[in-house]
TIRO-755130 format. One line per 10 residues: their letters; for each residue x, y, z of N, C-alpha, C. Coordinates in Angstrom, 3 decimals. Layout:
A	X,Y,Z,X,Y,Z,X,Y,Z; ... .
END
This chain:
XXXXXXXXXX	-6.762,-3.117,-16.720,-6.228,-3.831,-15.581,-7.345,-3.994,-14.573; -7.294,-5.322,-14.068,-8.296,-5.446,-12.491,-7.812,-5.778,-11.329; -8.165,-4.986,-10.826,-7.437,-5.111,-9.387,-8.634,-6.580,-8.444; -7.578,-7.028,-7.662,-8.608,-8.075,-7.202,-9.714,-7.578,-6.350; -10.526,-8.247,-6.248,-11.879,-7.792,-5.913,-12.053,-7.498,-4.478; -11.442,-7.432,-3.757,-11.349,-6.937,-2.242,-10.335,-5.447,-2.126; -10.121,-5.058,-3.520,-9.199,-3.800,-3.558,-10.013,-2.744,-4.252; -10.254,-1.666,-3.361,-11.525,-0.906,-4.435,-10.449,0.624,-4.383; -9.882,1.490,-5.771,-9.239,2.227,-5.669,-9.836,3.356,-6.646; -9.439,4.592,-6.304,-9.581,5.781,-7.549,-8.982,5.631,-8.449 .
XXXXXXXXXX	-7.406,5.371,-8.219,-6.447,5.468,-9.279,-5.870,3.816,-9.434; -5.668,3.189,-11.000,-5.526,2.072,-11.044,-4.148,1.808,-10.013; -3.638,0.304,-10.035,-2.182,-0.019,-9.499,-1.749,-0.430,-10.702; -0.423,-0.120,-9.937,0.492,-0.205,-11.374,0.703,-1.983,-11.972; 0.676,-1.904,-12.929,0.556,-3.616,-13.376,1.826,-4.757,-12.403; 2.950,-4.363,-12.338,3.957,-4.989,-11.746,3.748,-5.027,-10.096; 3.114,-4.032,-9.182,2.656,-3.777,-7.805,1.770,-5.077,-7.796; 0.484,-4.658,-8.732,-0.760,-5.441,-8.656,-0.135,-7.220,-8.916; 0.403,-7.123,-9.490,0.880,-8.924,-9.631,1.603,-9.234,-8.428; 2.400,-8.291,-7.910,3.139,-8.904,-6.421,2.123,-9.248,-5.438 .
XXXXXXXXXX	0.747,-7.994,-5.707,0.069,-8.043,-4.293,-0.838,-9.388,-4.368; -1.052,-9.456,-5.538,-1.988,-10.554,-6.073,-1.262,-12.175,-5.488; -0.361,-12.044,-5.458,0.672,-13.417,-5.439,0.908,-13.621,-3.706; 0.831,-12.565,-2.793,0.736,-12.554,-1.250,0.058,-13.098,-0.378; 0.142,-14.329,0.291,-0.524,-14.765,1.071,-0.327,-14.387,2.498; -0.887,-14.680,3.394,-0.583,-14.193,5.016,0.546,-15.533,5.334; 1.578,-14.239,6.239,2.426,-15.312,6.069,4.079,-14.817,5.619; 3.547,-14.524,4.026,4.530,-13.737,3.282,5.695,-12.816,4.163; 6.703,-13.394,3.616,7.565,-12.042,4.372,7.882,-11.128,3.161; 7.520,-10.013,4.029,7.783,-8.687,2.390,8.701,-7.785,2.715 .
XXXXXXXXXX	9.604,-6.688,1.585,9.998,-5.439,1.670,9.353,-4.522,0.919; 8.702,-3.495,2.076,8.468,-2.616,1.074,9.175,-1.419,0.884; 9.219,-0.705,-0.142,9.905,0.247,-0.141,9.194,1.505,-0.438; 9.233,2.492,-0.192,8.221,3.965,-0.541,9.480,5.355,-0.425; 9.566,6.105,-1.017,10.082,7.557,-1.216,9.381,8.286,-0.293; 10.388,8.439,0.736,10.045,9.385,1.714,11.042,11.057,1.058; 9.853,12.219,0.845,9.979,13.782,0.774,10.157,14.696,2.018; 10.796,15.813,1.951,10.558,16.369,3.085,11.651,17.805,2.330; 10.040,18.421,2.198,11.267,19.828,1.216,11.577,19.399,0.116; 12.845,19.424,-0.324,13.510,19.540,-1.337,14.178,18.037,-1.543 .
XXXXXXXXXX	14.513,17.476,-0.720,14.977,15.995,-0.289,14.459,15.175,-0.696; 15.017,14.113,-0.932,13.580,12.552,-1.211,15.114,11.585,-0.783; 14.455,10.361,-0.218,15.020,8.836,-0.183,14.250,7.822,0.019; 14.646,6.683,-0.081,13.893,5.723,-0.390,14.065,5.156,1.043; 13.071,4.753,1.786,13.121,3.942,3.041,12.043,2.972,3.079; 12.814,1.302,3.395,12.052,0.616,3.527,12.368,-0.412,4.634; 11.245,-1.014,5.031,10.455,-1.841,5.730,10.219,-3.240,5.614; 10.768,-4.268,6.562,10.228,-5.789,6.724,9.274,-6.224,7.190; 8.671,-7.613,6.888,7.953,-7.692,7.648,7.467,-8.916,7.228; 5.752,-9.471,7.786,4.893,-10.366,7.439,3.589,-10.092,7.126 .
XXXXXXXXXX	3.416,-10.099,5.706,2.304,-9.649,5.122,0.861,-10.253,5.608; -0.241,-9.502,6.069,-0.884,-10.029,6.789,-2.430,-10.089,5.646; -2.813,-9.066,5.454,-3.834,-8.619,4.468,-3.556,-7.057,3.838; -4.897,-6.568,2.355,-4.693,-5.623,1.486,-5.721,-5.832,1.417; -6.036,-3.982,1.808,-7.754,-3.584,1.245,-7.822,-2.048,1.215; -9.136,-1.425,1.106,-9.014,0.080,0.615,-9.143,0.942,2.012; -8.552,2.140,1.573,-9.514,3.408,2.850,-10.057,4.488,1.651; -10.947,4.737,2.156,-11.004,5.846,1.483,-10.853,7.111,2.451; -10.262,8.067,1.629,-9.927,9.373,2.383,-10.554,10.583,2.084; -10.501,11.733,2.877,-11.418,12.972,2.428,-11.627,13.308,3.785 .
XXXXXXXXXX	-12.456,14.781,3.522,-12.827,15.828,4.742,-13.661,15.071,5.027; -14.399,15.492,5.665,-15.659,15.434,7.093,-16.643,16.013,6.781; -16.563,17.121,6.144,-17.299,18.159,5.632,-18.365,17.761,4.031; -19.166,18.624,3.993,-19.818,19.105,2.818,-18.778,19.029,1.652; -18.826,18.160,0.705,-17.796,18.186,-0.147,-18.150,17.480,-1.715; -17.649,17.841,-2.755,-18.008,16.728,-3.835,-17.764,15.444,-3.726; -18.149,14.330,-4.600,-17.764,13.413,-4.557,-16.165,12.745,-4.824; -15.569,13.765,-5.798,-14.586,13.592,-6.702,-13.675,14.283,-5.005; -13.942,14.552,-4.125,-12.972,15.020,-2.848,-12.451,13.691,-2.321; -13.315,12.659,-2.436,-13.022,11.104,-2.001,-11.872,10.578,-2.638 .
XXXXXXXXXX	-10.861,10.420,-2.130,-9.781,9.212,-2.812,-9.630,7.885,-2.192; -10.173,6.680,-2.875,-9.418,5.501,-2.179,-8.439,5.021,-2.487; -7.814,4.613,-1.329,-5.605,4.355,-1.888,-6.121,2.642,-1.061; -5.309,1.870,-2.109,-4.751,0.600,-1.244,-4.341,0.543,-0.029; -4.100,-0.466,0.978,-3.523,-0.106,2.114,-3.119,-1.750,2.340; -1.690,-2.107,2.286,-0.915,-3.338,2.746,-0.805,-3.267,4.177; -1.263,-3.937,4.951,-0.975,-4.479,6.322,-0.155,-5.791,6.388; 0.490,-5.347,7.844,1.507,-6.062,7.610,1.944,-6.167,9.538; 2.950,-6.993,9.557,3.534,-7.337,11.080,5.021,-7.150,11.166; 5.413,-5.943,11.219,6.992,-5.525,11.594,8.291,-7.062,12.019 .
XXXXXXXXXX	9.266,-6.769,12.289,9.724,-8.082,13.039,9.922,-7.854,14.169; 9.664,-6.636,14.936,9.221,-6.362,15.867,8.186,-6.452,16.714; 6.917,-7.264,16.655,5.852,-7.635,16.419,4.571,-6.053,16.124; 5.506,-5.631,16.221,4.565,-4.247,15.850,3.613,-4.533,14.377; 2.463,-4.212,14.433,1.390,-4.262,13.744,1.096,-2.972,12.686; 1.081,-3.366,11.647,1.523,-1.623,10.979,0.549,-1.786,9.495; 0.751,-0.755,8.738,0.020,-0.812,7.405,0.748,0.420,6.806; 0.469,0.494,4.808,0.866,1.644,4.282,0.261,1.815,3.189; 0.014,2.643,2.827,-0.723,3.318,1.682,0.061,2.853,0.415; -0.481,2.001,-0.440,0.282,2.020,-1.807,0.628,3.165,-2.400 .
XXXXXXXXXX	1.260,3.646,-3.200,1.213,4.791,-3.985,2.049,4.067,-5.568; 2.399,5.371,-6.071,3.060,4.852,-7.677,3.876,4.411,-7.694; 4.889,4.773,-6.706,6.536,4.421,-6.471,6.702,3.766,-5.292; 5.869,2.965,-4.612,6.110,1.826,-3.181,6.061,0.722,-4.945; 7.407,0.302,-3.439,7.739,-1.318,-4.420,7.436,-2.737,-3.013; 6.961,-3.520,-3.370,6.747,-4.840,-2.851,7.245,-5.506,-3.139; 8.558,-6.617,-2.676,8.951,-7.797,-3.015,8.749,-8.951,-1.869; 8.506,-9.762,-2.161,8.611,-11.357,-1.555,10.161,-11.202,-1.171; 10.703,-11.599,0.027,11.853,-11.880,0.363,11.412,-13.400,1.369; 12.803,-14.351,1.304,12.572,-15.285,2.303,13.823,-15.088,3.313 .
END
């Protein structure tokens, strides 16, 4: 699988994610959805909005560290309908759909 070339990650995206994100222009109105944990608990909570751009962070200490300490995760930005300005970390189980 290739992720498009402005997406630089550790761990691939999942083939069905990567075709939604691929298909997103600015503009897009999206839902996303992600599994929120806490303890023992999990639910699914999601989010509207207007997809703005998708690119990497990479994460890690500050510190003296190996290389393999580095993870880069996707990151969807996006515009609430609130005009609030926001972004989220892809993971395995965030789902993206196109809604109009």
């Amino acid at each position: 699988m290739s992720n498009p070339q402005h997406i630089y990650t550790s761990r691939p995206i999942r083939p069905d994610l990567l075709a939604t994100i691929e298909k997103l222009k600015p503009g897009d109105r999206i839902r996303i959805t992600q599994t929120v944990r806490v303890g023992f608990r999990s639910w699914p909570a999601a989010v509207t909005g207007v997809f703005r751009h998708v690119d990497s962070m990479a994460t890690g200490l500050a510190t003296d560290r190996v290389a393999e300490d580095d993870i880069i995760v996707p990151i969807l930005h996006f515009t609430k309908d609130n005009k609030e300005m926001s972004s989220v970390a892809l993971d395995e189980q965030t789902t993206v759909e196109i809604v109009n």
